[in-house]
N, C-alpha and C positions, 0 to 999 in steps of 0.2 A: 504494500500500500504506500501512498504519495505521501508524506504530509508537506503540506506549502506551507511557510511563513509568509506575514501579509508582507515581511520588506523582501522578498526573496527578488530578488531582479530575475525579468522575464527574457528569457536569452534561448537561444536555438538549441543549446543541450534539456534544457527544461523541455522545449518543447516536442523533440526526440525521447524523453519520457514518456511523456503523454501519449503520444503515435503509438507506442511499444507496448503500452499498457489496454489502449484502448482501441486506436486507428485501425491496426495491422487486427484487430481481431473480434471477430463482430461478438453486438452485445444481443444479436437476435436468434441466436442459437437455441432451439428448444430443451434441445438436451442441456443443457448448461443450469438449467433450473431445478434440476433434480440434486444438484451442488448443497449442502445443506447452507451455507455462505454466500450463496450468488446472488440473492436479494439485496445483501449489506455492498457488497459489489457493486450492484448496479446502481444503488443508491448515491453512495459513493462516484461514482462515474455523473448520476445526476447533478449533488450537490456542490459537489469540491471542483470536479473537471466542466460540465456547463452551465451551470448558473454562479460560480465564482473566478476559475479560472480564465474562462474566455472572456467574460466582462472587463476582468482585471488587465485583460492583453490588449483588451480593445480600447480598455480606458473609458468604458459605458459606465452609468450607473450600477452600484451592486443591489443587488434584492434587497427590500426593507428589512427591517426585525421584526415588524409585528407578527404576531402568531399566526394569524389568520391569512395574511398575504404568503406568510413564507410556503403555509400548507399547501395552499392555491397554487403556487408556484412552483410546489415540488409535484406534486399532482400533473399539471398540464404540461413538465418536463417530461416527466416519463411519457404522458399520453404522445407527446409531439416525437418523441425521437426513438420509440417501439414502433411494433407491427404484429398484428394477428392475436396468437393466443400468448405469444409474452408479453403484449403490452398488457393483455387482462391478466393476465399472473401477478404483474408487478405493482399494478393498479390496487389489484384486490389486497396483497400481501402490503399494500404501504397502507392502504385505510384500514388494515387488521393488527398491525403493529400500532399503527397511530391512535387508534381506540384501546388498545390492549394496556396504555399508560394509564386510563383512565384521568385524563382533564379534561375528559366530556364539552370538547370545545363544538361549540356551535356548527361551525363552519363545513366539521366531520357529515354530518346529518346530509349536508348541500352536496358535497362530493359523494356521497354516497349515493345519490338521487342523481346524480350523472351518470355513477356507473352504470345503473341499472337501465340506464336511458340508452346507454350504448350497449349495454350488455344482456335485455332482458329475460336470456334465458340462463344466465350461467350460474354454473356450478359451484360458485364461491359466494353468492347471495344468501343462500342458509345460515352461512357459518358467520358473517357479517351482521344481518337484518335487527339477531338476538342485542349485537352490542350498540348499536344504534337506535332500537328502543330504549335501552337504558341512559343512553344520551338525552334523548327528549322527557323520557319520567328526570332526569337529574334537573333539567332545565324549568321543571315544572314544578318539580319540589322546591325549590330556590326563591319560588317568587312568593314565599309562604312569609310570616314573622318567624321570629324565633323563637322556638317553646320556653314555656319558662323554666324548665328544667336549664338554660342553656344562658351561661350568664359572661359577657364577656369585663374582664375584670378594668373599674372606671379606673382611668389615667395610665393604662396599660404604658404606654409607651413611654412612660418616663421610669419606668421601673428595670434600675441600672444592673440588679445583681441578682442570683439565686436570693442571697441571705435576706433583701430586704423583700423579695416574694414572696418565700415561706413565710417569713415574718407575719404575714397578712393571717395565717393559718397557725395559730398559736393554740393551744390546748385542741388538736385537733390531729385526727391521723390522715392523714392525701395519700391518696396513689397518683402519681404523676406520669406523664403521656410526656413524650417529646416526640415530635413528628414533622410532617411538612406536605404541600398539599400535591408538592411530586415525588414522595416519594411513595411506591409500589406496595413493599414491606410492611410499611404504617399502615396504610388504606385495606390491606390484607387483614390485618390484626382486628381491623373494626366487625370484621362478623362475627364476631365473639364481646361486643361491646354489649348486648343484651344482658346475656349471664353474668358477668362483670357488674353490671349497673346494679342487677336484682341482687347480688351478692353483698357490693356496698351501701345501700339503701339498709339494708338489713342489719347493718352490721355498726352503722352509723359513723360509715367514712368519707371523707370528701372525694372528688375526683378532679383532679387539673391537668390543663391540655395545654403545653406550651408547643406553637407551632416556630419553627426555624424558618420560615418564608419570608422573604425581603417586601419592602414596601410595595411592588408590582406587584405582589399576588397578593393583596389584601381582600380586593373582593372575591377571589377564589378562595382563601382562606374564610370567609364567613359563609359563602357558599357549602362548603363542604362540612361544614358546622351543620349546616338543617340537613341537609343530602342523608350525612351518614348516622344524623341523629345521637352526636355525639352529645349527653347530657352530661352539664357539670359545668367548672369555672374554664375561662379561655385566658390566653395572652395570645399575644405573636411578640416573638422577640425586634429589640431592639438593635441596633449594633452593640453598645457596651453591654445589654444580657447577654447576647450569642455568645461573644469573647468572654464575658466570665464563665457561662456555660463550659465550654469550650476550655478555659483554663483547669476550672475543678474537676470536671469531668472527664475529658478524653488528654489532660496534662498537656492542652496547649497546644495538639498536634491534629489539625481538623476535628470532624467528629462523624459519629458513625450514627443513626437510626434506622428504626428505632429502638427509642432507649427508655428504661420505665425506673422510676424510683418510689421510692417510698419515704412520707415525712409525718414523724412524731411529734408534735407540740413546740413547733417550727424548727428541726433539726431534722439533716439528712439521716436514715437511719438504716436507708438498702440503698447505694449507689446506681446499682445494675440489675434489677429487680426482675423477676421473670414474666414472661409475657402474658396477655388476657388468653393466648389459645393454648397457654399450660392449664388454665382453669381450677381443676381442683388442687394442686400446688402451689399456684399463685395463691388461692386464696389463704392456703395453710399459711404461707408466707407471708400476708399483710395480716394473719388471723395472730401471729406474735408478737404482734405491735398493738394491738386492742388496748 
């Protein structure tokens, strides 16, 4: 694989890469698709080789960042420079990947209703249809308030540290959530958010959800608040939370989610706590802290 730097100067051995990689050797080979890799390839060939690299040669404009355009964008690349049934391969395999992230972006629903405009007999609409219903119930679910079970915590965003968070939650036991609203793993963990809730309810524990998501995903982040019916108190970190996070927790060196703790009478008391889909363990394990 290529990787370009944006200062790389564009010179005829660069572009003797390219030829080598790509030129000399077609991307419309059927068989090539049975490669368990050759999707991230062609991708690859879409996003990095013609919608950044040629732009760059040309000195055109580059694709936007917004979300929605870039999808569009990589969508009607493949469409424009396949043929037959691998452009429907790769069509279908980019709007099943891109749904398969779950951030139920709008946009997916649109592209999807294309495909099936050029495609309406195929064989890859079954396995698609499911995850694009869930897109629209998400987008439906969204426009709801927030239950009151669901409380996001006032002046969130001047709250600098764990210590003065917990602080808030003094004679009181939390199981705490760290998560983010791209990350997989997390959004995994939530179907097990039911048993979890009935358990602390019962038990007479709080529950806090600190999201890791940067000031751009705020409305996805309160979004995904009703969606997955996460009940209990909210933050979204700050910068100086993230980094004290990020210091106490993972010792300064990125961080990993997700990640659950446990707090006793405003003091960490399980760092690394086990997950809601351990269920009857987890619960043994915040049941020692009662």
């Amino acid at each position: 694989m290529i990787v370009l730097s944006t200062k790389q100067k564009i010179n005829n051995d660069l572009d003797k890469m390219w030829a080598d990689a790509y030129e000399k050797h077609s991307m419309n080979n059927l068989q090539d698709a049975f490669y368990p890799d050759f999707y991230y390839h062609a991708k690859y060939y879409v996003n990095t080789y013609l919608n950044y690299y040629i732009p760059l040669k040309k000195g055109t404009e580059l694709p936007k960042k917004d979300e929605n355009i870039r999808l569009k964008i990589i969508y009607k690349t493949f469409e424009d420079n396949f043929t037959g049934k691998m452009k429907e391969f790769l069509l279908a395999t980019f709007l099943y990947e891109e749904m398969l992230q779950a951030e139920y972006q709008k946009v997916l629903v649109d592209l999807f209703n294309s495909f099936k405009t050029s495609y309406p007999k195929s064989n890859f609409t079954p396995y698609l249809q499911p995850m694009v219903n869930e897109i629209i119930v998400y987008h439906n679910e969204v426009k709801k308030d927030f239950a009151t079970e669901q409380k996001i915590l006032a002046n969130y965003d001047k709250v600098n540290s764990l210590d003065s968070l917990i602080g808030q939650f003094k004679d009181k036991t939390v199981f705490v959530d760290i998560w983010a609203t791209w990350c997989g793993p997390c959004k995994q963990e939530f179907e097990y958010s039911k048993d979890l809730e009935k358990f602390l309810k019962a038990k007479g524990v709080e529950m806090l959800f600190i999201s890791m998501d940067k000031d751009l995903a705020d409305q996805t982040w309160r979004e995904m608040i009703k969606y997955y019916k996460l009940s209990g108190s909210h933050i979204r970190t700050n910068n100086a939370l993230q980094k004290d996070l990020i210091n106490k927790l993972w010792g300064g060196k990125g961080y990993a989610i997700p990640r659950y703790l446990i707090i006793k009478d405003g003091k960490v008391v399980v760092n690394n706590a086990l997950r809601p889909s351990d269920k009857e363990k987890l619960y043994t394990q915040i049941g020692k802290y009662l």
